[in-house]
Backbone bond lengths (Angstrom), bond angles and torsions (degrees), N, CA, C in turn:
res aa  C-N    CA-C-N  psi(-1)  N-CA   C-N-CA  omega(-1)  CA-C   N-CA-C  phi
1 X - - - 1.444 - - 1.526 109.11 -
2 X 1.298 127.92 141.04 1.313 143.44 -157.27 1.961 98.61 -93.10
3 X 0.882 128.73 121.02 1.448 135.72 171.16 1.446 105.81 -86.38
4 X 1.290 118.28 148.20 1.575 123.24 -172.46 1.846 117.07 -34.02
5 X 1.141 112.04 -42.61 1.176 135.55 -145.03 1.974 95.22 -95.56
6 X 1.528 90.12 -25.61 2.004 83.76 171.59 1.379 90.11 -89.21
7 X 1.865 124.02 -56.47 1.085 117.51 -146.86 1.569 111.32 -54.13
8 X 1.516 137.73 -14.47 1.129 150.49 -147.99 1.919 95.21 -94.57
9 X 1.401 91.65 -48.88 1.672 109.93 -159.89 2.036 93.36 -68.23
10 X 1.550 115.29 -34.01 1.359 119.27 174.39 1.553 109.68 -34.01
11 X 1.527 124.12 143.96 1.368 134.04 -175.64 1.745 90.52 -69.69
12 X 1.524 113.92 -64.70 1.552 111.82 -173.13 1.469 113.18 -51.12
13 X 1.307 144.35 -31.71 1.336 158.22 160.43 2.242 97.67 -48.82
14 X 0.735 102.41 -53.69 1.877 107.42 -174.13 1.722 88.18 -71.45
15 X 1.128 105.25 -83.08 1.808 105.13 -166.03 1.741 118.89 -26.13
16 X 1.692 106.90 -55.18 1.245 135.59 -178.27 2.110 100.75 -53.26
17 X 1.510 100.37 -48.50 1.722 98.93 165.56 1.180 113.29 -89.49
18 X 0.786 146.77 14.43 1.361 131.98 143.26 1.442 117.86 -107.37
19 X 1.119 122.10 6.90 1.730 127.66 170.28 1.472 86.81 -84.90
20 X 1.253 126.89 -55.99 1.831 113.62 -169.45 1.516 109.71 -87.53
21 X 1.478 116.51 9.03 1.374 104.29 144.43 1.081 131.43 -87.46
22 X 1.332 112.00 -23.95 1.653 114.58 175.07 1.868 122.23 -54.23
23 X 1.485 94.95 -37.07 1.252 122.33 -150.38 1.783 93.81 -78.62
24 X 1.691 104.77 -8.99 1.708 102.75 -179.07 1.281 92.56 -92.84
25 X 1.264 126.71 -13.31 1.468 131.19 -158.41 1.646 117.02 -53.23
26 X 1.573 118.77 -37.75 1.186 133.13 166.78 1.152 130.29 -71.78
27 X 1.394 116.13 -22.18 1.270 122.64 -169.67 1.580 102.18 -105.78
28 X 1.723 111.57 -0.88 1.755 107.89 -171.76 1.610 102.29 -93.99
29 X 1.609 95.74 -31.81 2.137 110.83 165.66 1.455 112.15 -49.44
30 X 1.239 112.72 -52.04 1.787 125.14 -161.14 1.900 89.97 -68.73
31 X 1.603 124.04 -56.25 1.244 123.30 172.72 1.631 113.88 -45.44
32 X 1.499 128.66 -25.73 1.228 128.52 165.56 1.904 99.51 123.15
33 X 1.025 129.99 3.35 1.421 140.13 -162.15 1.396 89.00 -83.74
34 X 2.006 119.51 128.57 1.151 117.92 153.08 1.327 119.57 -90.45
35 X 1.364 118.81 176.48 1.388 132.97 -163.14 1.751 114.40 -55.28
36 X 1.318 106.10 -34.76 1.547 96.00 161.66 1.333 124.70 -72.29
37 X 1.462 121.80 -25.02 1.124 129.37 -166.28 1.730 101.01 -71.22
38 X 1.363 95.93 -42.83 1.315 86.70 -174.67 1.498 128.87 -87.20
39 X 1.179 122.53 -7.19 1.190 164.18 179.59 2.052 93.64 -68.72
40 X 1.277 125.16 -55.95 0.869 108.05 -173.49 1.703 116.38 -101.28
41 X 1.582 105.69 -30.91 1.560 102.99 146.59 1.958 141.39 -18.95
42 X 1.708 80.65 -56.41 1.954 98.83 -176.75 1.322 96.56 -90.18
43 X 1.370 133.06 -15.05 1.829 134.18 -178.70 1.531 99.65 72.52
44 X 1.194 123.72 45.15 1.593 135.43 -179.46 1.573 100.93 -109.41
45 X 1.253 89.01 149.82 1.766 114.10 178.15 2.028 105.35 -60.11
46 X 0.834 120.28 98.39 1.969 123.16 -179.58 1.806 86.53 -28.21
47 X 1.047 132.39 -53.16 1.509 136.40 -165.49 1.463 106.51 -33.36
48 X 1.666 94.92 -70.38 1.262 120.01 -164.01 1.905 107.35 -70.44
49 X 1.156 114.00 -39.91 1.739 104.40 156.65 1.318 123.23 -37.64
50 X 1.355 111.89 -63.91 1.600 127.82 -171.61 0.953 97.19 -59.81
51 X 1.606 135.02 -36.02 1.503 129.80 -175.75 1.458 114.21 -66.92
52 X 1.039 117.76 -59.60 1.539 135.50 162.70 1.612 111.70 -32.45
53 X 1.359 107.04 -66.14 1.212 99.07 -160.87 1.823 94.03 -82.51
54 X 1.070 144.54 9.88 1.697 143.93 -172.21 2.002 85.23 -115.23
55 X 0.952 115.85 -16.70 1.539 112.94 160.41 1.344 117.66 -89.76
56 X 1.097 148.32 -11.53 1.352 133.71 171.30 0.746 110.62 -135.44
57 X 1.788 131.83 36.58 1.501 131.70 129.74 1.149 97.95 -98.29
58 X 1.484 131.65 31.28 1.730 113.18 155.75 1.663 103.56 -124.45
């Protein structure tokens, strides 16, 4: 059985937090936050913002 501290370190545990960080991602723009801002807010790669958000304006 996985104790907090593996279950965290698990790949599905990382993906799963950062899928519901993304998902604030729209609603941190509408508050007025640019892409760095939010980028260091959610502790996300600036890359992977710009990616996100250059994906769902197409």
């Amino acid at each position: 059985m996985f104790n907090l501290t593996e279950w965290k370190q698990t790949k599905f545990y990382q993906e799963a937090e950062e899928e519901g960080k993304l998902e604030t991602i729209p609603l941190l723009i509408r508050l007025g936050l640019n892409e760095e801002q939010i980028a260091r807010e959610l502790n996300l790669k600036f890359e992977i913002v710009c990616q996100f958000i250059a994906n769902q304006n197409n």
